[in-house]
Backbone as CSV, one residue per row, in Angstrom:
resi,resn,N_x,N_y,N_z,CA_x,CA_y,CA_z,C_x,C_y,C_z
1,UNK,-151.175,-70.952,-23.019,-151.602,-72.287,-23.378,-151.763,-72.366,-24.888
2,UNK,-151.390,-73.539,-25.437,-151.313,-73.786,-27.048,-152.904,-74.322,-27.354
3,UNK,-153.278,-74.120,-28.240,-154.288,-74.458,-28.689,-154.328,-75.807,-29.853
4,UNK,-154.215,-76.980,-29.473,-154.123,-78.379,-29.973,-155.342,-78.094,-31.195
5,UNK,-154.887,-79.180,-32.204,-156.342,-79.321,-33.137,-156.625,-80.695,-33.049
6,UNK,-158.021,-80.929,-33.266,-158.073,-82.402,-32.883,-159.589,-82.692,-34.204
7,UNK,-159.160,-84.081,-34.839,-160.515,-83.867,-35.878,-161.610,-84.444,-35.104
8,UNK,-162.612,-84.506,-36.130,-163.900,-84.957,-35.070,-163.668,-86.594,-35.501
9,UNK,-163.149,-87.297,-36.224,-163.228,-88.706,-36.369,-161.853,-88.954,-35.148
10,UNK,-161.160,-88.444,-34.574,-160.043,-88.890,-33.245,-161.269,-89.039,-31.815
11,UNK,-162.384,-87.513,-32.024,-163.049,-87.440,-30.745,-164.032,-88.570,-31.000
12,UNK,-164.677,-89.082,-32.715,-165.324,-90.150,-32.857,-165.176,-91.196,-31.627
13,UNK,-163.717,-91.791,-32.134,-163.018,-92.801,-31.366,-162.567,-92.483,-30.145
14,UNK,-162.974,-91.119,-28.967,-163.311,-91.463,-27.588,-164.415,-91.747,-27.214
15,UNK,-165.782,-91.444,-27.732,-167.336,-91.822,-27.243,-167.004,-92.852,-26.731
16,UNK,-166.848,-94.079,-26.886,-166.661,-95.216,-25.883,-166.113,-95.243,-24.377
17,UNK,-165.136,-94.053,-24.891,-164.359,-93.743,-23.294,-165.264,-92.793,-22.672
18,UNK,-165.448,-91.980,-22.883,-167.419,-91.018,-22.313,-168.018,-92.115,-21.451
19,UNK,-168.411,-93.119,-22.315,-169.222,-93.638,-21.858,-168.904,-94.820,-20.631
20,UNK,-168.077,-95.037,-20.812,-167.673,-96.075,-19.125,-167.511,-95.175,-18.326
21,UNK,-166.716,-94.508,-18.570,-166.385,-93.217,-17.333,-167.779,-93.136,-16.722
22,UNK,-168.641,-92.484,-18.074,-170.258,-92.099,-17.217,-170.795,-93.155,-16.311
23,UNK,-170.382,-94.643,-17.400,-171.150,-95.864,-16.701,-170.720,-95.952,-15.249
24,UNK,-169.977,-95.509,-14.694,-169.201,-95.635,-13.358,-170.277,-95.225,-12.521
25,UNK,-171.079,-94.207,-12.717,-171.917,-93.272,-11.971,-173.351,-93.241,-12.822
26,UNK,-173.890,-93.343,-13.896,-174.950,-93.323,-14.309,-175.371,-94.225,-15.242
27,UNK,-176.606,-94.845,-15.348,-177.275,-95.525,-16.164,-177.056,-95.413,-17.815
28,UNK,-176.752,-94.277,-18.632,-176.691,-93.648,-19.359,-175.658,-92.348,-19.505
29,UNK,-175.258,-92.379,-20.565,-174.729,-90.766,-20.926,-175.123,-90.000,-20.867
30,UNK,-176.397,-90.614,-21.557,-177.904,-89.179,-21.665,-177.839,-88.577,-20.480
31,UNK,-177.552,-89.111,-19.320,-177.497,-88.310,-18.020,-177.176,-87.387,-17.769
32,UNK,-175.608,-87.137,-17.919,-174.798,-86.537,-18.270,-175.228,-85.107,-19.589
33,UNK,-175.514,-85.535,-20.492,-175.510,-85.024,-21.590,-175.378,-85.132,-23.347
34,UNK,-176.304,-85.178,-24.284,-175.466,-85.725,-25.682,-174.460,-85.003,-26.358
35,UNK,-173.279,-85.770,-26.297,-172.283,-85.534,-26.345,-172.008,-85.353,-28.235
36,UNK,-171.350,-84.389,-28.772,-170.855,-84.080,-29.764,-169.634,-83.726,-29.954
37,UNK,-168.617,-84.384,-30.941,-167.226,-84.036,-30.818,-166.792,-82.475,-32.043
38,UNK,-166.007,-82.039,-31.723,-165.927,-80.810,-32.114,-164.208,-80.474,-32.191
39,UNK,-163.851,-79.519,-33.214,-162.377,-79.285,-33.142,-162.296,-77.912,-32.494
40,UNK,-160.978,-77.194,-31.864,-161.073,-75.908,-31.334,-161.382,-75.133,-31.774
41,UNK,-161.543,-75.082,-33.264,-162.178,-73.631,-33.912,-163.514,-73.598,-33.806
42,UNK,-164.231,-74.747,-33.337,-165.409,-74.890,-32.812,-165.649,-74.223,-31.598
43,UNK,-164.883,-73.738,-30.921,-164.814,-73.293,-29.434,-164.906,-72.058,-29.132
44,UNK,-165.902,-71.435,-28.372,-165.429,-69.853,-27.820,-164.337,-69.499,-27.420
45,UNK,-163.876,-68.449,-27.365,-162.665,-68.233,-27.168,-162.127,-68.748,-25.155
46,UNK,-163.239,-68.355,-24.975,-163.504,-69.121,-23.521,-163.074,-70.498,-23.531
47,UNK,-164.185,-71.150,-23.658,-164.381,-72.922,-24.054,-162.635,-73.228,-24.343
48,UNK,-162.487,-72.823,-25.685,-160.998,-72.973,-26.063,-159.729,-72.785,-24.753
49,UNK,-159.939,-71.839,-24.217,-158.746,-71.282,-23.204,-159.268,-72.615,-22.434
50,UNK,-160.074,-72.294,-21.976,-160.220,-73.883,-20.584,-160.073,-75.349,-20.829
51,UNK,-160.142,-75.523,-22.268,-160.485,-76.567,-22.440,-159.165,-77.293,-23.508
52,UNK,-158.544,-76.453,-24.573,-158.284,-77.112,-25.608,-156.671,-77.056,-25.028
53,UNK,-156.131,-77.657,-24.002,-154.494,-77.566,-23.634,-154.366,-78.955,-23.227
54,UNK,-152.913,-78.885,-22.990,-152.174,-79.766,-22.364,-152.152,-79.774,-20.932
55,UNK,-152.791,-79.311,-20.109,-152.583,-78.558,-18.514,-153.196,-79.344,-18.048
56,UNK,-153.333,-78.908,-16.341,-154.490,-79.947,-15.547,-155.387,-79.107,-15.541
57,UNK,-156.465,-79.133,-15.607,-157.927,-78.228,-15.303,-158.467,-77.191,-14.422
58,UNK,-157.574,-78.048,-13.309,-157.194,-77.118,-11.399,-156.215,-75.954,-12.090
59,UNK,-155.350,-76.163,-13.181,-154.381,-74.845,-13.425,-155.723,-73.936,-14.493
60,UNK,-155.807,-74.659,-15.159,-156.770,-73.498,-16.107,-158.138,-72.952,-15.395
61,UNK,-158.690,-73.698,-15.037,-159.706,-72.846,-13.810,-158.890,-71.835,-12.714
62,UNK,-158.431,-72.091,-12.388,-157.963,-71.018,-11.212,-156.918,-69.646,-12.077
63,UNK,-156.332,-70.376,-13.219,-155.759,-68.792,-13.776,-157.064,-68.088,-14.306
64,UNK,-157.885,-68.845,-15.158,-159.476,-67.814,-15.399,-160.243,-67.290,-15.142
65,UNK,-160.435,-68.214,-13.826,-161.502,-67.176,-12.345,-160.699,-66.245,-11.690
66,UNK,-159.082,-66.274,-11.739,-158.561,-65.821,-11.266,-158.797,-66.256,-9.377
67,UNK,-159.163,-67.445,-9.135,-159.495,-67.991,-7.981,-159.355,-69.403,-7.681
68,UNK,-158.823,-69.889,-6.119,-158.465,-71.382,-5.988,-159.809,-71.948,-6.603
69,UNK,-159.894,-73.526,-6.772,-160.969,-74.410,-7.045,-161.504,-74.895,-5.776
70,UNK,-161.895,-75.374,-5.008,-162.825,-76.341,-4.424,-163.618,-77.511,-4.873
71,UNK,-162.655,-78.631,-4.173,-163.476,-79.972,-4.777,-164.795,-80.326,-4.026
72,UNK,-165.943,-80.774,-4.820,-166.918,-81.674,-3.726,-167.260,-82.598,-4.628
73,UNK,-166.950,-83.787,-4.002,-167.127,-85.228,-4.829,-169.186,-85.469,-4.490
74,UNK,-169.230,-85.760,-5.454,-170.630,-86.256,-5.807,-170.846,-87.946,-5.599
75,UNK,-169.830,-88.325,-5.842,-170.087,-90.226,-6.000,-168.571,-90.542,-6.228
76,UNK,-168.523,-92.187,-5.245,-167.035,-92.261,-5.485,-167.328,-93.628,-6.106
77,UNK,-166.079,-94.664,-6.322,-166.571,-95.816,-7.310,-164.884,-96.602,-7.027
78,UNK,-164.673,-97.636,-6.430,-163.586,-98.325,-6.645,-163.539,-99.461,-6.691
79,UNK,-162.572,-100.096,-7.732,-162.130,-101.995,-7.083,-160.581,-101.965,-6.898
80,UNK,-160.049,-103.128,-6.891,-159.000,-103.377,-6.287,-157.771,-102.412,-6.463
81,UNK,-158.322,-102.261,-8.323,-157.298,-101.530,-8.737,-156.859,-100.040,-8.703
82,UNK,-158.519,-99.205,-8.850,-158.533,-98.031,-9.432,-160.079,-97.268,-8.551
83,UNK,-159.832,-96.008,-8.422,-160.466,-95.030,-7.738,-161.282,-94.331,-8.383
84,UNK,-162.860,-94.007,-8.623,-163.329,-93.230,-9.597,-163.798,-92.201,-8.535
85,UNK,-164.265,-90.784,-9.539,-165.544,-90.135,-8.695,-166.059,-88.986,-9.534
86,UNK,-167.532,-88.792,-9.490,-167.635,-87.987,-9.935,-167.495,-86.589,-9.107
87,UNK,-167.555,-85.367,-9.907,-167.077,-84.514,-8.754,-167.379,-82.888,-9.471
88,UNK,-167.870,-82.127,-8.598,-167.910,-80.676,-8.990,-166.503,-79.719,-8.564
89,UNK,-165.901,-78.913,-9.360,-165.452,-77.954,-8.528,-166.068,-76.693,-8.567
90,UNK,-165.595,-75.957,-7.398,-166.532,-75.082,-6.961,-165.061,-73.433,-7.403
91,UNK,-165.732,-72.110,-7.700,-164.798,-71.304,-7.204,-164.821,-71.037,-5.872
92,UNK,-163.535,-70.787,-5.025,-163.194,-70.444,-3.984,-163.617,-68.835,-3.861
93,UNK,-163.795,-67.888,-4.466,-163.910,-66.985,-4.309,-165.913,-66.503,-4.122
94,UNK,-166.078,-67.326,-4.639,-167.886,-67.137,-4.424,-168.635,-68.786,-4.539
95,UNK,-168.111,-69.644,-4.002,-168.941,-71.187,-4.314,-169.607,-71.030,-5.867
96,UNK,-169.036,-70.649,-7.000,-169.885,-71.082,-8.108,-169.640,-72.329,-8.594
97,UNK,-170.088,-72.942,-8.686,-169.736,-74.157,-9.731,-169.488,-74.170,-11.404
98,UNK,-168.076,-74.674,-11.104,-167.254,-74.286,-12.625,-167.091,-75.060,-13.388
99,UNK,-167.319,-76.447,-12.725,-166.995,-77.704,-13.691,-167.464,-78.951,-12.981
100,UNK,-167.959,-80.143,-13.921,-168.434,-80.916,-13.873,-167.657,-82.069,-14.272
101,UNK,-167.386,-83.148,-13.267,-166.321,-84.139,-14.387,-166.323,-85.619,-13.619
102,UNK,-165.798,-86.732,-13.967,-165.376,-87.589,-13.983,-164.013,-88.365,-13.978
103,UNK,-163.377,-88.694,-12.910,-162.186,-89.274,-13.564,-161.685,-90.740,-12.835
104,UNK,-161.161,-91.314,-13.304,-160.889,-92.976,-12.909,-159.498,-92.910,-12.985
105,UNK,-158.492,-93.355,-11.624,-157.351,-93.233,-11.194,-156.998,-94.597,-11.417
106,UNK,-155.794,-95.042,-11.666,-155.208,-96.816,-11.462,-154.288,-96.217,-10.189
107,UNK,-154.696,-96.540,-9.238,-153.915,-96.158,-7.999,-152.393,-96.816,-7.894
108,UNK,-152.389,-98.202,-8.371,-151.165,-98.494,-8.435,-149.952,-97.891,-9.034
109,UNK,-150.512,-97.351,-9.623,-149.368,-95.947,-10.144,-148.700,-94.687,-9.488
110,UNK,-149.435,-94.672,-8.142,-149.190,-93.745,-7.641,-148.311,-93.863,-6.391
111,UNK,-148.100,-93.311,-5.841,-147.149,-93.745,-4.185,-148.293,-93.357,-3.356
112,UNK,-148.326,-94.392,-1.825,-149.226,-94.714,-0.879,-149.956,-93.374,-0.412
113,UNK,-148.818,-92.178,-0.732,-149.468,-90.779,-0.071,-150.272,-90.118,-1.024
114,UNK,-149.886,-90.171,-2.330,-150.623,-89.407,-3.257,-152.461,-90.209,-3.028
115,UNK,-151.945,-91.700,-3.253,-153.424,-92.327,-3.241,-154.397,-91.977,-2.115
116,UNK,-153.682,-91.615,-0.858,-154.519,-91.397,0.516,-155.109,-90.059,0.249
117,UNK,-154.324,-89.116,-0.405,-154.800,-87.275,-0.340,-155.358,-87.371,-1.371
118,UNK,-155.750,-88.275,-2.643,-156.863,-88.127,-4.062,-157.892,-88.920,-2.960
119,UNK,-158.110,-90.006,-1.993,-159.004,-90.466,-2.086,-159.670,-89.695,-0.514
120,UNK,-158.895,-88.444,0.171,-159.554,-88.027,1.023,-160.510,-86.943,0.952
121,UNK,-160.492,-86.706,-1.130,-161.335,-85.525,-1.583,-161.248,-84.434,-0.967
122,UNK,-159.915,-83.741,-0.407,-160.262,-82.512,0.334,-159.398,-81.441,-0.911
123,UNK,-158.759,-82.239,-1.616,-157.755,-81.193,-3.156,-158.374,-81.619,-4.057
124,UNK,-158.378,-80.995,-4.940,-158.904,-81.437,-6.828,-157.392,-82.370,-7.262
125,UNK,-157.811,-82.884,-7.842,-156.711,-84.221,-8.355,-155.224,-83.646,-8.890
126,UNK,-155.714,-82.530,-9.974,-154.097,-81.600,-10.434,-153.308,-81.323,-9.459
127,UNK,-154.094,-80.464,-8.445,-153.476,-79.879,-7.136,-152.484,-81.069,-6.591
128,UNK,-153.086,-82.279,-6.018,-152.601,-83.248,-5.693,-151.233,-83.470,-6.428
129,UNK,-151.599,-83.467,-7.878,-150.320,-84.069,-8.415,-149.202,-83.231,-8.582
130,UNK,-149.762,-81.907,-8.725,-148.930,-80.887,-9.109,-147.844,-80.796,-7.907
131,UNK,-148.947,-80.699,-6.314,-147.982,-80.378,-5.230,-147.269,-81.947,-4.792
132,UNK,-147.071,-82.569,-5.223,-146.267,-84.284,-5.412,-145.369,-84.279,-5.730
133,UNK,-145.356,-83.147,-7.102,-144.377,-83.189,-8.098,-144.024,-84.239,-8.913
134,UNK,-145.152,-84.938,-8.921,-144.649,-86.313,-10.190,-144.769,-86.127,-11.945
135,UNK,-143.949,-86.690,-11.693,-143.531,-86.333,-13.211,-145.058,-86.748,-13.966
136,UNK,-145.557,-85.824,-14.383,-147.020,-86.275,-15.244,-146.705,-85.212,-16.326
137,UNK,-147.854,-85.991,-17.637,-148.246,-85.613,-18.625,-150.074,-85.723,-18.954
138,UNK,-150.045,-84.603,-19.673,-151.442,-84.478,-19.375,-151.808,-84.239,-21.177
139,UNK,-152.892,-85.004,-21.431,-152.972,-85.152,-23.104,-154.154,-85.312,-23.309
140,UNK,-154.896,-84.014,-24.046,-155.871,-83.623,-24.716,-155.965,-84.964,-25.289
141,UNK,-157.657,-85.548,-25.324,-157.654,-86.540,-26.413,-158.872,-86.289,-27.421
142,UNK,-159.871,-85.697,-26.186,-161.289,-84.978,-27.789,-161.794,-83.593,-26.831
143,UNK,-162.194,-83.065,-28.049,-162.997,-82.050,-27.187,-164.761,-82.235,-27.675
144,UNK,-165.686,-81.963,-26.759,-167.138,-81.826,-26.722,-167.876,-81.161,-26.598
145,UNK,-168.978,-80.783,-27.409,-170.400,-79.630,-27.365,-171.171,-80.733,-26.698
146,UNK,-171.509,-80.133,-26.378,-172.738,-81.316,-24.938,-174.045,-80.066,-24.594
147,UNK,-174.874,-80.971,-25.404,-176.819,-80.660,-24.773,-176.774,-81.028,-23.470
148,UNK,-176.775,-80.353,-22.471,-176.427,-80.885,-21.092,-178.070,-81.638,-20.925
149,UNK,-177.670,-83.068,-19.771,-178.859,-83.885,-19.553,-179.237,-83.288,-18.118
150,UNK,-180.076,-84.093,-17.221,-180.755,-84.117,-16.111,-178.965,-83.571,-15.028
151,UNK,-178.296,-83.878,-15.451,-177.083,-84.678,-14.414,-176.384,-82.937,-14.403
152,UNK,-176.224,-82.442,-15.572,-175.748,-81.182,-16.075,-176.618,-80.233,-15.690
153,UNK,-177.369,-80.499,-15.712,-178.829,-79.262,-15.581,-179.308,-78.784,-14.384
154,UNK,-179.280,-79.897,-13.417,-179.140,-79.889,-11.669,-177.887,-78.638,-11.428
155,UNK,-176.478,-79.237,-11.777,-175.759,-78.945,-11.141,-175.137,-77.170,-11.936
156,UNK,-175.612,-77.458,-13.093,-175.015,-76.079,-13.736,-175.905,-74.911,-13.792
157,UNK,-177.313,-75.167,-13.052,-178.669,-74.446,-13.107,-179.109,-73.990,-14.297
158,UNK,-178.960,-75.129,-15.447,-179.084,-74.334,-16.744,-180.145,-75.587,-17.491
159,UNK,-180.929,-75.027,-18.832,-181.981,-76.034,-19.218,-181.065,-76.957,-20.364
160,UNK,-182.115,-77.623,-20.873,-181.131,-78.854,-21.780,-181.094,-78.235,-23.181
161,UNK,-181.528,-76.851,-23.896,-181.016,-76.004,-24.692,-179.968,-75.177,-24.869
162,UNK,-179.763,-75.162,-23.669,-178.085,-74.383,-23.454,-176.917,-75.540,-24.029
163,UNK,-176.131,-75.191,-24.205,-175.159,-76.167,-25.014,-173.901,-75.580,-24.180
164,UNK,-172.974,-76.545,-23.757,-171.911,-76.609,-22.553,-170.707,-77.265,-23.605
165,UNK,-169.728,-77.320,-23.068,-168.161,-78.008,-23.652,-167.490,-79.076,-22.705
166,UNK,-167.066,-79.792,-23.275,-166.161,-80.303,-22.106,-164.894,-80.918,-22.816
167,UNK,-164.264,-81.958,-22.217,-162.859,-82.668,-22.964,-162.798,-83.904,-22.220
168,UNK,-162.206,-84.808,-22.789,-161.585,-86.167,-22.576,-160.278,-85.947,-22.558
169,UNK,-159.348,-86.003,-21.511,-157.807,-86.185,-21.286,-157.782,-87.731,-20.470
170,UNK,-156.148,-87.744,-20.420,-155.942,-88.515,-19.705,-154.209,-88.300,-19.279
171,UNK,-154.280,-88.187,-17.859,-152.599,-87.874,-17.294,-151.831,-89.483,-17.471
172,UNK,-151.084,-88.925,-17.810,-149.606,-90.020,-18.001,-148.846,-90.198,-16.670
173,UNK,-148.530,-90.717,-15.574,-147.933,-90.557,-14.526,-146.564,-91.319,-15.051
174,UNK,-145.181,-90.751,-14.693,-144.278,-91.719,-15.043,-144.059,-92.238,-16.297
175,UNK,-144.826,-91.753,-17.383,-144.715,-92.094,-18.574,-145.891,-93.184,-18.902
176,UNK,-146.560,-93.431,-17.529,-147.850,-94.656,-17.511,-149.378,-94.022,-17.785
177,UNK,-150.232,-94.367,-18.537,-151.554,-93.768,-18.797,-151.931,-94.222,-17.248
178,UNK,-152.630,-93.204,-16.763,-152.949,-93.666,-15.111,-154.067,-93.020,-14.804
179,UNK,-154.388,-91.940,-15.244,-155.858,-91.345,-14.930,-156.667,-90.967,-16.692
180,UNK,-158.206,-90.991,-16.773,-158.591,-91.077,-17.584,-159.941,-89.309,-16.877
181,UNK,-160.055,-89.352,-17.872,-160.988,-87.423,-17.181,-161.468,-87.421,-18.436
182,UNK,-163.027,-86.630,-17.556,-164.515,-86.300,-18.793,-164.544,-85.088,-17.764
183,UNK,-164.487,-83.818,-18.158,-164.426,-82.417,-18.202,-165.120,-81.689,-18.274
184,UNK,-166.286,-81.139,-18.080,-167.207,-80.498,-18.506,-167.080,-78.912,-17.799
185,UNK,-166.915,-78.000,-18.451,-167.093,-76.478,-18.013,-168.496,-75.584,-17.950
186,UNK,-168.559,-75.160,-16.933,-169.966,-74.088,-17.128,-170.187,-73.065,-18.020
């Protein structure tokens, strides 16, 4: 995996996108976590490998644990158009929880089967697309140091001094922006 550079005035100009995503599911960001934008040399060498690519997340978690993912959706969120949810994945090899995230689908982009197997939550969303085979693109847009909040702290068993990473992508389906993702790693 290549290691993208990204400045902190590009991740400036996603905070807005953080924040609807969050609004989907929480009152606040703060929920979630305060979010800080950061470039990859900011990153552990960890953080960096999981976080700073072009890939789907389901591929970089499972080559690092060296183990499948497991989805469990936390909250789902839709209107006419588009599918949200928040959602943990889990490792398959010991239930840890590896990641924390968000993502909002425009379903119309997709064909009737892909939309039925993202919205029956039993695959993580990459998986889905990957085993589809649709032509997608997947594009780093910021990366984040995050004071994890109440929302982070539950689920990652960790206090709000620990400092976590995450990323803002968004997959291209067909050449169409179609899914939008807030990322967070343990």
């Amino acid at each position: 995996m290549t290691s993208p550079e990204f400045s902190t005035s590009e991740a400036n100009l996603d905070l807005p996108s953080v924040t609807r995503l969050a609004s989907l599911f929480y009152s606040s960001l703060a929920e979630i976590g305060h979010f800080e934008p950061v470039v990859c040399d900011d990153l552990s060498e960890a953080a960096r490998g999981l976080l700073a690519h072009h890939d789907h997340m389901t591929v970089a978690l499972e080559t690092y644990y060296h183990s499948p993912v497991l989805l469990q959706a936390l909250a789902e969120w839709r209107d006419e158009t588009s599918y949200a949810r928040a959602s943990i994945l889990r490792r398959q090899s010991d239930n840890a929880i590896v990641q924390f995230g968000v993502m909002r689908v425009g379903l119309a982009d997709l064909p009737d089967t892909v939309q039925q197997e993202i919205t029956s939550k039993k695959s993580p969303l990459g998986r889905v697309l990957i085993e589809h085979n649709l032509l997608r693109k997947v594009e780093l847009i910021a990366l984040w140091k995050i004071k994890p909040g109440p929302v982070l702290c539950e689920h990652f068993d960790c206090n709000p001094t620990q400092t976590t990473y995450g990323r803002t992508a968004q997959i291209l389906v067909e050449h169409r922006p179609t899914v939008q993702l807030l990322e967070i790693v343990r």
